[in-house]
N, CA, C and O atoms as CSV, one atom per row, in Angstrom:
chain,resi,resn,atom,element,x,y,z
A,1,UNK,N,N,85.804,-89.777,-31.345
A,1,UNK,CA,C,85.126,-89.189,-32.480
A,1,UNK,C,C,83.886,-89.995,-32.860
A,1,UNK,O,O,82.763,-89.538,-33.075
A,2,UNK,N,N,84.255,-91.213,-32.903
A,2,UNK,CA,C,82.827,-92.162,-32.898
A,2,UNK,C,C,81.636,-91.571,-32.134
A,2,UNK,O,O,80.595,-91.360,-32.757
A,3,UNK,N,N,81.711,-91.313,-30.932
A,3,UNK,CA,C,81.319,-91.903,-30.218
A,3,UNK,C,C,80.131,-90.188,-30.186
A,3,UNK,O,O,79.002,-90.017,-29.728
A,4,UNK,N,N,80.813,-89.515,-30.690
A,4,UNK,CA,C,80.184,-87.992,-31.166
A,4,UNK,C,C,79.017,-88.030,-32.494
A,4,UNK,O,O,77.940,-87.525,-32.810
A,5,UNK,N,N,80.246,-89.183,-33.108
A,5,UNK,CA,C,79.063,-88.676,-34.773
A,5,UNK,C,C,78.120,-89.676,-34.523
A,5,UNK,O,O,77.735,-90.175,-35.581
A,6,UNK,N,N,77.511,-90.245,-33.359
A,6,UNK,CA,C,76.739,-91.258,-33.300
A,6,UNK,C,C,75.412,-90.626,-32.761
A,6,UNK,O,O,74.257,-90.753,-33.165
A,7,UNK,N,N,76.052,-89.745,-31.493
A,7,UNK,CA,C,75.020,-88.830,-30.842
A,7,UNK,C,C,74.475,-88.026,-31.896
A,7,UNK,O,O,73.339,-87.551,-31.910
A,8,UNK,N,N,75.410,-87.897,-32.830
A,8,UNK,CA,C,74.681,-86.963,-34.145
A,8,UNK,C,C,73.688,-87.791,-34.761
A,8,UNK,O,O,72.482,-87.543,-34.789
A,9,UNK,N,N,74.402,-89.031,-35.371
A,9,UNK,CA,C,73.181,-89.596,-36.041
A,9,UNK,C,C,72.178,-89.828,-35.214
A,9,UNK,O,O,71.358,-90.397,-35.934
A,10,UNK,N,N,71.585,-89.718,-33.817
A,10,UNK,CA,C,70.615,-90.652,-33.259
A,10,UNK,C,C,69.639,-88.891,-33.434
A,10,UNK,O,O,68.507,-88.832,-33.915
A,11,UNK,N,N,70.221,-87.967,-33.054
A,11,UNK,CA,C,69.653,-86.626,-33.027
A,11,UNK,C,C,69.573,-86.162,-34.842
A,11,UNK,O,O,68.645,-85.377,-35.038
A,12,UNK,N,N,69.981,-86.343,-35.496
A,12,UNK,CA,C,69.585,-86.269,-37.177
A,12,UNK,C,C,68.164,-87.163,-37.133
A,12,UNK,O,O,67.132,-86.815,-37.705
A,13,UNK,N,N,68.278,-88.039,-36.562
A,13,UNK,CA,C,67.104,-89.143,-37.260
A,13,UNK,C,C,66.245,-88.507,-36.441
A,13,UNK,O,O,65.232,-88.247,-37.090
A,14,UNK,N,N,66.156,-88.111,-35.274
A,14,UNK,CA,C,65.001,-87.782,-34.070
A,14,UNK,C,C,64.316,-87.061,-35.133
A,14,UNK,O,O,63.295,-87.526,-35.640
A,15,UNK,N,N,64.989,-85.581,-35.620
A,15,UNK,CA,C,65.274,-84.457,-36.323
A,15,UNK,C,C,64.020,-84.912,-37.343
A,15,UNK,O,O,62.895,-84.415,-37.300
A,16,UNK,N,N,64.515,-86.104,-38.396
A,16,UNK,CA,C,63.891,-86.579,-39.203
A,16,UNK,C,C,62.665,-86.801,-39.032
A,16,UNK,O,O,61.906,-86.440,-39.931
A,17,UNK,N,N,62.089,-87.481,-37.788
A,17,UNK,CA,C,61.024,-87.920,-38.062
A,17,UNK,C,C,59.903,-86.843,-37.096
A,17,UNK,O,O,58.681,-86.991,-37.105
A,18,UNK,N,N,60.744,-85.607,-36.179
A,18,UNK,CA,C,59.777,-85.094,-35.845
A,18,UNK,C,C,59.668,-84.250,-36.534
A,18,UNK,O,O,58.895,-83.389,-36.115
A,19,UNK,N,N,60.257,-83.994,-37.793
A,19,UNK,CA,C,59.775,-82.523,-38.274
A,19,UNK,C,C,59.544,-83.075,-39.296
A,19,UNK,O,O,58.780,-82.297,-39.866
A,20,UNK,N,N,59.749,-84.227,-40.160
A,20,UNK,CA,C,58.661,-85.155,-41.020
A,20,UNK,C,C,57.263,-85.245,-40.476
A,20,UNK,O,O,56.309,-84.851,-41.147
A,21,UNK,N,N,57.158,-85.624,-39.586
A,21,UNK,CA,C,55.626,-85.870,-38.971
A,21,UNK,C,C,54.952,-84.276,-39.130
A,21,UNK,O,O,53.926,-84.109,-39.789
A,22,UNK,N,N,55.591,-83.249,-38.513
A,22,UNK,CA,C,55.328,-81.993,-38.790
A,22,UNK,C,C,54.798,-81.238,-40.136
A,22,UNK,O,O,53.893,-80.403,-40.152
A,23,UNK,N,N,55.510,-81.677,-41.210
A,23,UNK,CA,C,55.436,-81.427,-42.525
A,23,UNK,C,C,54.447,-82.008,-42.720
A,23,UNK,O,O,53.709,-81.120,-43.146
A,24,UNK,N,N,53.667,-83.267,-42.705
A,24,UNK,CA,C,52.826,-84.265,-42.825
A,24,UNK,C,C,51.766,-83.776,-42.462
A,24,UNK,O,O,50.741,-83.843,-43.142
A,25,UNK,N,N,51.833,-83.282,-41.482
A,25,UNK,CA,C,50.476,-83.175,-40.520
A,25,UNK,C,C,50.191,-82.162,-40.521
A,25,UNK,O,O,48.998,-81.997,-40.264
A,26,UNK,N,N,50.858,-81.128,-40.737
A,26,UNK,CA,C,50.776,-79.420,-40.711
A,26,UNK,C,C,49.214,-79.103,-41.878
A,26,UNK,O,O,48.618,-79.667,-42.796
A,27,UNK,N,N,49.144,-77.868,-41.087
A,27,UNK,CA,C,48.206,-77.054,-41.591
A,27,UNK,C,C,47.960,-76.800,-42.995
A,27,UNK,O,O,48.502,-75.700,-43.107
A,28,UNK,N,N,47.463,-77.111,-44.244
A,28,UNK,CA,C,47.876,-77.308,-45.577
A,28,UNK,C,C,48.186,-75.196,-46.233
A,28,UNK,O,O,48.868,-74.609,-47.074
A,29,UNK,N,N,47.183,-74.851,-45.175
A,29,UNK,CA,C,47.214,-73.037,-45.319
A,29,UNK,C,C,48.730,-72.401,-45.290
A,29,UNK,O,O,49.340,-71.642,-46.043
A,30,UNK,N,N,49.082,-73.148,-43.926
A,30,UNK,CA,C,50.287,-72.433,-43.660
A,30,UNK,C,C,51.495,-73.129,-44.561
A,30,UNK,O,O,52.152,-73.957,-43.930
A,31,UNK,N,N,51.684,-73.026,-45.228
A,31,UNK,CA,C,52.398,-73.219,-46.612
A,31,UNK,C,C,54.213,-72.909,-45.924
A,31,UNK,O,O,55.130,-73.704,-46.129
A,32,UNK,N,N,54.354,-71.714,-45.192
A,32,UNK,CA,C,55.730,-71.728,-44.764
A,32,UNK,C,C,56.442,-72.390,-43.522
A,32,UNK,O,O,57.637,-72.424,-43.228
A,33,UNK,N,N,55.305,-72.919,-42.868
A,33,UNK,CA,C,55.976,-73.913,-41.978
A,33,UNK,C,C,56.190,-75.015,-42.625
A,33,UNK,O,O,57.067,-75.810,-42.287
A,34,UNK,N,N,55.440,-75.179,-43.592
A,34,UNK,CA,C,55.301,-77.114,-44.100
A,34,UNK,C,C,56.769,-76.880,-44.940
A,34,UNK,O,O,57.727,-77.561,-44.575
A,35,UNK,N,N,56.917,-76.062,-45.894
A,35,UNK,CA,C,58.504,-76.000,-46.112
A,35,UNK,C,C,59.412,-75.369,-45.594
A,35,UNK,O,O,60.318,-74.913,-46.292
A,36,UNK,N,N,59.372,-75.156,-43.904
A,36,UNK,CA,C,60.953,-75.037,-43.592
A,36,UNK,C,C,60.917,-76.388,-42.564
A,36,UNK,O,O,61.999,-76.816,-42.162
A,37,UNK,N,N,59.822,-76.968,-42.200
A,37,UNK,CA,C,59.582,-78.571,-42.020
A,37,UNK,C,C,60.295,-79.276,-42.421
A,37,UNK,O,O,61.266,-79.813,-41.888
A,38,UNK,N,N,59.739,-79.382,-43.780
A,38,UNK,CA,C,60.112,-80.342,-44.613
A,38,UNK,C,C,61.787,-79.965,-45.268
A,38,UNK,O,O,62.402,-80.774,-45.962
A,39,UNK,N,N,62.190,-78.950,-44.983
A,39,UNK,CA,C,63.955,-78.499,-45.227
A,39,UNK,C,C,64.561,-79.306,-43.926
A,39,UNK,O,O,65.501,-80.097,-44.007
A,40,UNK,N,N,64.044,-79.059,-43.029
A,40,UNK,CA,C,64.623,-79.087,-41.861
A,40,UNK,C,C,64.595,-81.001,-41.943
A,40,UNK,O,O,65.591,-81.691,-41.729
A,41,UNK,N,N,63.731,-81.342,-42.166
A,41,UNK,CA,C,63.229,-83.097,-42.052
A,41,UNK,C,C,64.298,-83.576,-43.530
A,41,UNK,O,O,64.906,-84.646,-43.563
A,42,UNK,N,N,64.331,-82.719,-44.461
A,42,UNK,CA,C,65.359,-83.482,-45.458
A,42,UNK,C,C,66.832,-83.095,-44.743
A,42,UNK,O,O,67.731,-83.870,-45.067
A,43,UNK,N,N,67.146,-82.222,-43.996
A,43,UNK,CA,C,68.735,-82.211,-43.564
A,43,UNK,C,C,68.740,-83.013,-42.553
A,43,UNK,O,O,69.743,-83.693,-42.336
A,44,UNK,N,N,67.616,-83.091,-41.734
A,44,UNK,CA,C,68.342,-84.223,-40.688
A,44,UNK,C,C,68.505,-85.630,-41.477
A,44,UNK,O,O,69.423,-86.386,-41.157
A,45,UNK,N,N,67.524,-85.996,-42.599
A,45,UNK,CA,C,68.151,-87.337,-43.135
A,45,UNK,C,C,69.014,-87.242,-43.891
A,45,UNK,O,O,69.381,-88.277,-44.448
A,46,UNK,N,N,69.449,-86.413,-44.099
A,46,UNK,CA,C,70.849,-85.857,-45.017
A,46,UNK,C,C,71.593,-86.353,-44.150
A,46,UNK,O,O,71.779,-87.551,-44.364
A,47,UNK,N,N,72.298,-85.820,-42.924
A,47,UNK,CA,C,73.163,-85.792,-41.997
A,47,UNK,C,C,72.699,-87.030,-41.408
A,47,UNK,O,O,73.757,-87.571,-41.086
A,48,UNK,N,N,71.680,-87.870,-41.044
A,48,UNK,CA,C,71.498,-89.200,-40.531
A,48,UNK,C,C,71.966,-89.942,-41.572
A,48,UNK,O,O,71.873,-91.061,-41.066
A,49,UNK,N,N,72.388,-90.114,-42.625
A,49,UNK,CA,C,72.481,-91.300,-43.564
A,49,UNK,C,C,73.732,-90.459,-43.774
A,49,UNK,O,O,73.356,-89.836,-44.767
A,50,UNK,N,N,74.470,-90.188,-43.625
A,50,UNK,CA,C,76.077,-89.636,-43.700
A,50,UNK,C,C,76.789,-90.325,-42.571
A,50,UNK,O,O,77.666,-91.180,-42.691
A,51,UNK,N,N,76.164,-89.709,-41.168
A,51,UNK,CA,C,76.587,-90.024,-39.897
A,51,UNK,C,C,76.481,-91.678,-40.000
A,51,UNK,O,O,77.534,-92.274,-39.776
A,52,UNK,N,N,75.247,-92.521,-40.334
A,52,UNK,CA,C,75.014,-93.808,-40.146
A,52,UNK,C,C,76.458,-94.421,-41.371
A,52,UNK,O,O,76.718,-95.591,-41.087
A,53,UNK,N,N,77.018,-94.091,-42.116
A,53,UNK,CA,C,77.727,-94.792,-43.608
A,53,UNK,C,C,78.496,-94.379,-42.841
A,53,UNK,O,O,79.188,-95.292,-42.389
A,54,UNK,N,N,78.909,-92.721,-42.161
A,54,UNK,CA,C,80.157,-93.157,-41.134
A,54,UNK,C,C,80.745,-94.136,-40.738
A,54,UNK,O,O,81.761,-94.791,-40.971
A,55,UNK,N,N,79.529,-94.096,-39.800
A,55,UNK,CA,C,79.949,-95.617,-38.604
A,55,UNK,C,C,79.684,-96.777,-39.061
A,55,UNK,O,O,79.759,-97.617,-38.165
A,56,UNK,N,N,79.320,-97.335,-40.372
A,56,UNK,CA,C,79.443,-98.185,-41.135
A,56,UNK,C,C,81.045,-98.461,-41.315
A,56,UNK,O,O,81.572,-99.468,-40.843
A,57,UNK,N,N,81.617,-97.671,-41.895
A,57,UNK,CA,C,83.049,-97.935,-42.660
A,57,UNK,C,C,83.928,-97.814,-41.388
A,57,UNK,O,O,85.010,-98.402,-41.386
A,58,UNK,N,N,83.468,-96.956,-40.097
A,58,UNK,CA,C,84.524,-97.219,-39.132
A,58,UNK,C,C,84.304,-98.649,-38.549
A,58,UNK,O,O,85.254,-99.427,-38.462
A,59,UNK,N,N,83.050,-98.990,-38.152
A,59,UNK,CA,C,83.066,-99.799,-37.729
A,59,UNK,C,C,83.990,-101.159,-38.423
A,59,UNK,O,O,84.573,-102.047,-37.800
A,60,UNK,N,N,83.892,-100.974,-39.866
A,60,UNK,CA,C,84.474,-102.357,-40.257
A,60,UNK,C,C,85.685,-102.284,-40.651
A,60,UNK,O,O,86.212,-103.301,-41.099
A,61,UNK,N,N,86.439,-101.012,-40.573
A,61,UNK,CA,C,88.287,-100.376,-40.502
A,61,UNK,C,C,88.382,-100.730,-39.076
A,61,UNK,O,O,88.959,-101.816,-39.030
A,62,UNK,N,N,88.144,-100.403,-38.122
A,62,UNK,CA,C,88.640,-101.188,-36.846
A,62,UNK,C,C,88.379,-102.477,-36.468
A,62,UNK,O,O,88.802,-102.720,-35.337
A,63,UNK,N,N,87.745,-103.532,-37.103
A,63,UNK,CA,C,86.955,-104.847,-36.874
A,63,UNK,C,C,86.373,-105.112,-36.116
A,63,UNK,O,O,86.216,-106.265,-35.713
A,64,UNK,N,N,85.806,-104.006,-35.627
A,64,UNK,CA,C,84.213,-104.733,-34.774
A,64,UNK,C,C,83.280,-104.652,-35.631
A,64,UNK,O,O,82.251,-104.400,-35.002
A,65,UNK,N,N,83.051,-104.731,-36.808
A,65,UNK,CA,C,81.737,-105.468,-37.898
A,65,UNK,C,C,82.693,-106.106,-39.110
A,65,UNK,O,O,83.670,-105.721,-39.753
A,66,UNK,N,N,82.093,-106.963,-39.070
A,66,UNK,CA,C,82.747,-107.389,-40.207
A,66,UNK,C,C,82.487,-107.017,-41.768
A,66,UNK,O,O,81.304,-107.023,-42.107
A,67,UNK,N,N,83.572,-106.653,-42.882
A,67,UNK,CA,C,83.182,-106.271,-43.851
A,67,UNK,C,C,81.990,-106.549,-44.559
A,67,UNK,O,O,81.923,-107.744,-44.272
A,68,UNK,N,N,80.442,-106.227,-45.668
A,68,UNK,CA,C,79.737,-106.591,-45.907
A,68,UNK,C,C,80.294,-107.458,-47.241
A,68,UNK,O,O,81.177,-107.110,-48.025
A,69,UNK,N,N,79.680,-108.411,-47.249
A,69,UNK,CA,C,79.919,-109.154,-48.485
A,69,UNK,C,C,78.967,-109.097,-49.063
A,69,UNK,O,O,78.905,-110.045,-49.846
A,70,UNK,N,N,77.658,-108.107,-49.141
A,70,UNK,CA,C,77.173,-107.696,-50.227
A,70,UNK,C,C,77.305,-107.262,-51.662
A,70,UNK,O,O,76.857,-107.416,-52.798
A,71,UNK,N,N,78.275,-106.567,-50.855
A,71,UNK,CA,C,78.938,-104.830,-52.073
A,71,UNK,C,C,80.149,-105.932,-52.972
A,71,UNK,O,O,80.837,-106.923,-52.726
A,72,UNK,N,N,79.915,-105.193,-53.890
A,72,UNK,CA,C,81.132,-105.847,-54.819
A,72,UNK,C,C,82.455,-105.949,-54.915
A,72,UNK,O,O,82.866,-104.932,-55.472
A,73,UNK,N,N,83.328,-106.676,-54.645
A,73,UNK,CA,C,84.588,-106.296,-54.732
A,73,UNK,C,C,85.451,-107.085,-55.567
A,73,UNK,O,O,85.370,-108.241,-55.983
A,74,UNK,N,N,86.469,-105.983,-55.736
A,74,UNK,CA,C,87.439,-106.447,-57.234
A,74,UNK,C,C,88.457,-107.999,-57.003
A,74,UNK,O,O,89.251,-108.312,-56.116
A,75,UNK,N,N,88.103,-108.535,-57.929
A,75,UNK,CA,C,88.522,-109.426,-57.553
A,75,UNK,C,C,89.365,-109.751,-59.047
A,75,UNK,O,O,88.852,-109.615,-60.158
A,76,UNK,N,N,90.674,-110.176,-58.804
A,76,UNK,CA,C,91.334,-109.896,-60.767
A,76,UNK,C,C,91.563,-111.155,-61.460
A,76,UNK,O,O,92.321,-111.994,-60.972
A,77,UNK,N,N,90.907,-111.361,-62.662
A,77,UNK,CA,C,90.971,-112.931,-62.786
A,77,UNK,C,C,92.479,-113.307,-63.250
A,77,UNK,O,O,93.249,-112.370,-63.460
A,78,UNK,N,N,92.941,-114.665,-63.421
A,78,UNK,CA,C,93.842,-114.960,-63.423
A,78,UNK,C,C,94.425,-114.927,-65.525
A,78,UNK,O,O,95.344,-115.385,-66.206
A,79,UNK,N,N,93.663,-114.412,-65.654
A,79,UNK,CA,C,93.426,-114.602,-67.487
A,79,UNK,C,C,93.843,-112.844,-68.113
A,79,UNK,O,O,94.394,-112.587,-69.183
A,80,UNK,N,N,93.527,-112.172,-67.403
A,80,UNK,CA,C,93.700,-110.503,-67.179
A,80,UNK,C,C,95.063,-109.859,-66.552
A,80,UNK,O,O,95.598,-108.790,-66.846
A,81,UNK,N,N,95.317,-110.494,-65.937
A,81,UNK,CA,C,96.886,-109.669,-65.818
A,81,UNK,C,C,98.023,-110.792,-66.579
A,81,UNK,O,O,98.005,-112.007,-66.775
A,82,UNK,N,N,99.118,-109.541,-66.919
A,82,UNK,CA,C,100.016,-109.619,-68.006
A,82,UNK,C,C,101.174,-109.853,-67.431
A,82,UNK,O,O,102.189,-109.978,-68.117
């Protein structure tokens, strides 16, 4: 299953930036390509930043990445429980 939603994310992002560039660069007249462009360029980063947080959280539920110690986690002080 990984190994699927990955081919997705690499084809979401392609998605992203060629039909971003499209939207960008397009004809300012033709008004209905630049927004189904720019629909099309916001769902592939929709679905690229889904697919990528995927394989974020799998990756670090099976331990080949290690958890981020960025993000916050609960930690319960010793003064708080009863």
């Amino acid at each position: 299953m990984s190994k699927l939603i990955t081919i997705l994310n690499v084809i979401a992002w392609a998605g992203f930036w060629s039909f971003g560039y499209l939207a960008l660069t397009g004809n300012p007249e033709a008004g209905g390509r630049m927004t189904i462009a720019l629909l099309l360029a916001a769902a592939g980063a929709a679905v690229g930043l889904w697919a990528y947080f995927w394989l974020v959280r799998h990756s670090e539920a099976t331990g080949y990445a290690k958890p981020a110690a960025s993000r916050a986690r609960y930690e319960a002080d010793e003064g708080l429980e009863g």
